[in-house]
N, C-alpha and C positions, 0 to 999 in steps of 0.2 A: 504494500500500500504506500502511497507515495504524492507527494505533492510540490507543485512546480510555480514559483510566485518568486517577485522581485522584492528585495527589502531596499528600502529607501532613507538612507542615509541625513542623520542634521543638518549637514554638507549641502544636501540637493543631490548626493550622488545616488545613482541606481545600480545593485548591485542584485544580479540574478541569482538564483537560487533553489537546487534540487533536497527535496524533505522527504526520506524515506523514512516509514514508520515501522520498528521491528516490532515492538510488547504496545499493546494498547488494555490498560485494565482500568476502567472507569473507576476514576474516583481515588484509585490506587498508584498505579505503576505507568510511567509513556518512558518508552526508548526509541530512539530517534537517530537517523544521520544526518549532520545537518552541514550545507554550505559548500554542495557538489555543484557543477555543471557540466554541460554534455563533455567538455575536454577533459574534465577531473572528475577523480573520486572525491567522496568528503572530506572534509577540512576537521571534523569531530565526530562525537556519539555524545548525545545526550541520554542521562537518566534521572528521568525526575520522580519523583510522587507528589501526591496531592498534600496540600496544605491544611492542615484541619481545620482552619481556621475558617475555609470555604465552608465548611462543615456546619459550623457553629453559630448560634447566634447571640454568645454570650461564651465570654473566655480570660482567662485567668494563668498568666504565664510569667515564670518568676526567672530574674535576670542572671543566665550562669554567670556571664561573663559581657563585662563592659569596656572598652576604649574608646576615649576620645580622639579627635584628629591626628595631635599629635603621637600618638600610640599610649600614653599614659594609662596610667586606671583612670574608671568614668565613675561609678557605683554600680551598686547592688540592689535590692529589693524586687518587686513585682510591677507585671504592667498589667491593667484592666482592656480589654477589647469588647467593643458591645456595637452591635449593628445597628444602627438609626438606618432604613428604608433601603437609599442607596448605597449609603456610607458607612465607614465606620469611626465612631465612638474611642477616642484612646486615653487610658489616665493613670500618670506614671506618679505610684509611690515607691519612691525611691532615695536613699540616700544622698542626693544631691539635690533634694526639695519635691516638688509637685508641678507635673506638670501634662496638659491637655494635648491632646490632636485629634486632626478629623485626618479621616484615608478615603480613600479610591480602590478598590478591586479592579485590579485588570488582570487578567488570566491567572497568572499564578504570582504575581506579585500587589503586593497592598503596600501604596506609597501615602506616605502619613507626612505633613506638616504639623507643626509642636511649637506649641509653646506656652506661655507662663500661664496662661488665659484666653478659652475661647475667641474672645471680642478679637476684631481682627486679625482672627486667622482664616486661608483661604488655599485651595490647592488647586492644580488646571494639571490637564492632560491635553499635551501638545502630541500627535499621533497624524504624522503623514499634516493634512489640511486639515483634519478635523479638529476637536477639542471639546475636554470635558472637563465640566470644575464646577466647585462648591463651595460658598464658606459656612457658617455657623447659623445665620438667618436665614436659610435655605431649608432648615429642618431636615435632612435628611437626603433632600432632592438636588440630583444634578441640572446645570443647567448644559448648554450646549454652544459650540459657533465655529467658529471654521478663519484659517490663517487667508487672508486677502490676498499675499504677497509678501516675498521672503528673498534678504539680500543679504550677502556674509561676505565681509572683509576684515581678512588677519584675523583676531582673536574675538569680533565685534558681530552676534547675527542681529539682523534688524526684522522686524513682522509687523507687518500690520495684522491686526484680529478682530474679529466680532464678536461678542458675548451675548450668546442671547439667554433670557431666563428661563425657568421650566414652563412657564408659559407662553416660549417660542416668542415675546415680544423682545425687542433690543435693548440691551443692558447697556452699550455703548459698543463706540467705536476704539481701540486701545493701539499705542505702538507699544511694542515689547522687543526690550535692546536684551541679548544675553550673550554677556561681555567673561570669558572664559580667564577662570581663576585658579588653572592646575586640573584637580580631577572633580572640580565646579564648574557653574557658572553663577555670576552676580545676574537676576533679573530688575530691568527698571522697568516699571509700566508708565507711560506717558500719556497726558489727556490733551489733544486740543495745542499738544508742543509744551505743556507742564508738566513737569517730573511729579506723579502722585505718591508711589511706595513701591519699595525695593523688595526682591526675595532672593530666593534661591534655587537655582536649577541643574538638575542633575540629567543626565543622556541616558537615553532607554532607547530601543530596537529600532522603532521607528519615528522618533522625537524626542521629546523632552519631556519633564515632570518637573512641576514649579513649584515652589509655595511661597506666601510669604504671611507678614506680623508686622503689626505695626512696631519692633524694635527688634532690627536685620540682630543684630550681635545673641538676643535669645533666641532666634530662631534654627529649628532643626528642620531639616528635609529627609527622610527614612524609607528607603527600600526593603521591606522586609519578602521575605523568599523562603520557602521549605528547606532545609538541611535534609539532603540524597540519602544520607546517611541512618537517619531518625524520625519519623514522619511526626513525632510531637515537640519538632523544634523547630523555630522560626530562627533565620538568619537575617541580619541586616547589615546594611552598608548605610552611612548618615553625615550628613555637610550638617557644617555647624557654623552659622556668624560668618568672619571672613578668613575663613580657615581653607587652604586652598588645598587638602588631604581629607582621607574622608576618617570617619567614627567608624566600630561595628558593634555588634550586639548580638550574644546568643541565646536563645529564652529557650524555657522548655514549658507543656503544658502542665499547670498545677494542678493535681490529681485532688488532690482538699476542693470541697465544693466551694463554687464560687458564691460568697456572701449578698 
């Protein structure tokens, strides 16, 4: 079984590609070759299993192991995971204080923005021209909008975007600069040629994953992922402030009911 699609690079580049599927176990197990075409064999083999996290709609997962950017210790304690609609719910008791996010579910990744307090937090999913994003008044609901128009020079990409709400009417029109900071990038959103609020963006498959907070320096942006290894552990990789290296973070599910 086997499938045959281009992936399209933050770049603008196109970059073909043969996906042959060896193990397919719903829910469980996908082995895969991935990043062949008709002159090459693949470039890899993927083994993934599912996240339980899909699973759940209420989850409780306590921190083995924390790093900050610069590879330091981060803390310890537990993170709360809880599914509002589309979204999910995050709230970290943890030795280094308290603190919130909302996430996104897109395939087998849940990318979370953080920080001290809800209010002015917000996350977008830049994917090829589409896009999907949410903040906190949203209740749950994503809205939707699509990249206008897209130019990259040196370490600078430039987009025009639309946001529109979950009621398909126009949130606005936005420039969004994402100015590359190491294994980051700085985002600025722009209104009308005004700089409004800064975030953070990290590079995924087919674009980007934003977030921001009204104060860039507590903000976190977090990719969390299955660990191959243990299907009750989440992985993460995490930008933090202007930290141009990334955080990780390994959780396991806590078997103690969740309160």
């Amino acid at each position: 079984m086997g499938d045959v699609g281009t992936m399209h690079g933050p770049d603008g580049v196109d970059y073909p590609n043969i996906t042959t599927y060896l193990e397919v176990e719903e829910y469980k197990r996908l082995v895969y070759d991935h990043g062949a075409i008709e002159e090459r064999r693949h470039l890899f083999r993927v083994i993934g299993f599912s996240m339980r996290i899909q699973n759940l709609d209420t989850a409780c997962f306590k921190v083995l192991n924390a790093t900050l950017p610069n590879g330091t210790f981060a803390y310890t304690g537990k993170i709360h995971f809880q599914r509002v609609l589309d979204t999910w719910s995050l709230d970290w008791e943890i030795s280094a204080g308290q603190y919130v996010g909302l996430g996104i579910l897109r395939g087998s990744h849940l990318y979370v923005s953080c920080g001290l307090q809800r209010a002015g937090l917000g996350i977008l999913l830049m994917e090829k021209d589409q896009i999907l994003w949410s903040n906190p008044e949203m209740a749950g609901v994503l809205g939707t909008g699509e990249v206008l128009s897209r130019s990259s020079e040196g370490n600078l990409i430039t987009a025009q975007i639309k946001l529109l709400l979950p009621n398909q009417k126009d949130y606005a029109d936005w420039t969004l600069e994402l100015k590359r900071n190491g294994a980051t990038h700085i985002a600025q959103f722009s209104y009308m040629g005004v700089g409004a609020f800064q975030g953070l963006a990290l590079p995924i498959a087919d674009g980007f994953v934003i977030g921001w907070y009204s104060d860039l320096s507590q903000l976190a942006l977090l990719d969390y992922f299955a660990d191959n290894q243990n299907q009750d552990r989440l992985l993460a990789n995490w930008a933090l402030g202007s930290f141009s290296t990334l955080g990780t973070e390994v959780l396991e599910l806590n078997s103690e009911p969740v309160p």
